[in-house]
N, C-alpha and C positions, 0 to 999 in steps of 0.2 A: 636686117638693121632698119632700125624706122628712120624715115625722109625728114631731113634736120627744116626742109621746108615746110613741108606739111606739120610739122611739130610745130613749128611758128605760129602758122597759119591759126592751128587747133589754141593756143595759147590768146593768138590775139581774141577770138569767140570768146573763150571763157572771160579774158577781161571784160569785153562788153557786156557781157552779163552777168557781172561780179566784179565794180569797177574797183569796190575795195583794195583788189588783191594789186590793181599799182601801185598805189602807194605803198607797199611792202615786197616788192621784187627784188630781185636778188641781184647782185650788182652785174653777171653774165648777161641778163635781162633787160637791166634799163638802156642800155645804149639803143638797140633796134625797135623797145618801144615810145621810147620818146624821140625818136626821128619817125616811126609811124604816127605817132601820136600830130606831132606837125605837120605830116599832109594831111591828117584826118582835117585839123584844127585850120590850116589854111584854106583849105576850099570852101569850108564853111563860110569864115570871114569873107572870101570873094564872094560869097554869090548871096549873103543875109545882113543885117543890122545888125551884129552882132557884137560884143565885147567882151574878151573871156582875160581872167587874170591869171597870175603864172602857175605853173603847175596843175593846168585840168586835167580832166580826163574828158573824152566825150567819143562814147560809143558809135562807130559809122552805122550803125542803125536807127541811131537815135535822130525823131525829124525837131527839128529847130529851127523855126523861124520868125524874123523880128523884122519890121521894115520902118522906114523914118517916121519919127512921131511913135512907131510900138517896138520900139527895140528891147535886146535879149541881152541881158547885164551879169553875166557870171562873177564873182569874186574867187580868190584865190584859191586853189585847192578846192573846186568844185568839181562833182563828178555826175555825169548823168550817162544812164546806163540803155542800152536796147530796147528800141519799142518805144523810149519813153516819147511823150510828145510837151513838148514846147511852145508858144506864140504869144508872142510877146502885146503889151507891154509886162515884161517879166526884172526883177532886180535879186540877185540872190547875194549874200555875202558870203563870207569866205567859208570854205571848207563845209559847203551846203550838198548836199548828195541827194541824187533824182533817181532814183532806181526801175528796176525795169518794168515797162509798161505803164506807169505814172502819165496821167495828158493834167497838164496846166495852161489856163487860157486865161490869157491877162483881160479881156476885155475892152473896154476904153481907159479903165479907171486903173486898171493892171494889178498884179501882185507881187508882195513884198517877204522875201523869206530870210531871218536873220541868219548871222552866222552858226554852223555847225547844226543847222534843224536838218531833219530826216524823212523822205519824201517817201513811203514804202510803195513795194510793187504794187499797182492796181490802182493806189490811191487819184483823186480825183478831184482839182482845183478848178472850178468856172466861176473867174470875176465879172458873170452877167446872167441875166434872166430874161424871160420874157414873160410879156404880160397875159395876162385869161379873163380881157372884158369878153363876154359871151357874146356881144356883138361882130363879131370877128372872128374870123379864120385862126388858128395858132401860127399861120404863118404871115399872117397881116398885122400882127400882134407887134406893138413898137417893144422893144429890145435897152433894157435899162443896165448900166453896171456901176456900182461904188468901191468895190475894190477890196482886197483880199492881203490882209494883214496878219505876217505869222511872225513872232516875236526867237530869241536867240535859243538856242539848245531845243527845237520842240520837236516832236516824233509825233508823225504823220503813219498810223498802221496800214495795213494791207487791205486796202479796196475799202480805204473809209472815203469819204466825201464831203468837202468842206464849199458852203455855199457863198453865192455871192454877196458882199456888206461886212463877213465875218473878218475880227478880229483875236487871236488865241495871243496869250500871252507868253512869254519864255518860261523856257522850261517844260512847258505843258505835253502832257502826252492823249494824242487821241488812238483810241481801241480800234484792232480791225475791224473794219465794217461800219463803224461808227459813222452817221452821216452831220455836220457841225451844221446847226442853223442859227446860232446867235454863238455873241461873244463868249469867249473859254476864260477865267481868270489863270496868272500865271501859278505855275505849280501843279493845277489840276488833272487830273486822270477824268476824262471822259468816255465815256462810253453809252450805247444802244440808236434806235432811230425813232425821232431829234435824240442827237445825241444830249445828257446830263451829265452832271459832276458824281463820280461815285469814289474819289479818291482824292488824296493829295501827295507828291511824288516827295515829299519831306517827312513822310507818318512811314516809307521803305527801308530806312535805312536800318 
């Protein structure tokens, strides 16, 4: 007979890397994960800048951290999964999903992700650069960031990469692998490296 602990146990992983599957648990379920889910979600809050609204999810593998002046803004029904990485300044709205292995660095300038956008595995937000006057080291190089604007409904594919200044509009979908270096209009399907327009999400249906 299998160890109704270790069942648990095995259950609480697979959320972490599939945090989906909370939001549709079966009601035997939600009682012991959403009292897990509250100490995950309190020790966070003690020890980070942090603000999460009701009903997250948030992977204990997942590193997350905000500190005064770059805090970490979740909205409701946000979910971010194992691996993924976090540092603020960060603001996501409601029902924004980070999935596993995703790093977002808000920079100075931070970033902004509307409601319900979709952050796939691998993918890859730095709201900052640095400079390559040839006079200088790359590590002597001053460090510039303007910030990183993703509009409502957008899809972020698997190991694409969105730079720093970019602003993508709702709706918008970027392709895996796709790397963003200038603005996305809303609606559009991008994809290659610099990623370009090769679509619009209203010519699918």
């Amino acid at each position: 007979m299998r160890d109704p602990l270790a069942l648990r146990e095995q259950h609480q992983r697979r959320l972490a890397w599939m945090p989906w599957l909370y939001f549709v648990l079966k009601p035997r379920n939600r009682a012991w994960a959403e009292a897990w889910q509250a100490e995950v979600q309190a020790r966070l809050l003690a020890m980070e800048t942090v603000e999460l609204g009701t009903g997250c999810f948030i992977a204990p593998e997942a590193a997350i951290f905000g500190e005064p002046g770059r805090p970490v803004r979740l909205g409701d029904r946000c979910a971010v999964a194992a691996q993924a990485f976090l540092h603020g300044p960060l603001t996501l709205g409601c029902d924004v999903s980070i999935n596993a292995g995703a790093r977002l660095d808000g920079g100075r300038k931070g970033i902004t992700l509307g409601d319900g956008t979709r952050i796939a595995s691998g993918a890859v937000l730095y709201a900052f650069d640095h400079g390559l006057a040839p006079d200088r080291a790359i590590r002597d190089q001053p460090v510039r960031s303007r910030g990183i604007t993703l509009g409502q409904d957008v899809w972020i594919g698997a190991n694409a990469g969105v730079t720093d200044g970019v602003t993508i509009g709702d709706h918008a979908v970027v392709a895996m692998g796709a790397v963003v270096t200038r603005d996305v209009p809303a609606w559009s399907i991008v994809a290659g490296v610099p990623a370009v327009v090769v679509g619009d999400r209203r010519d699918r249906g």
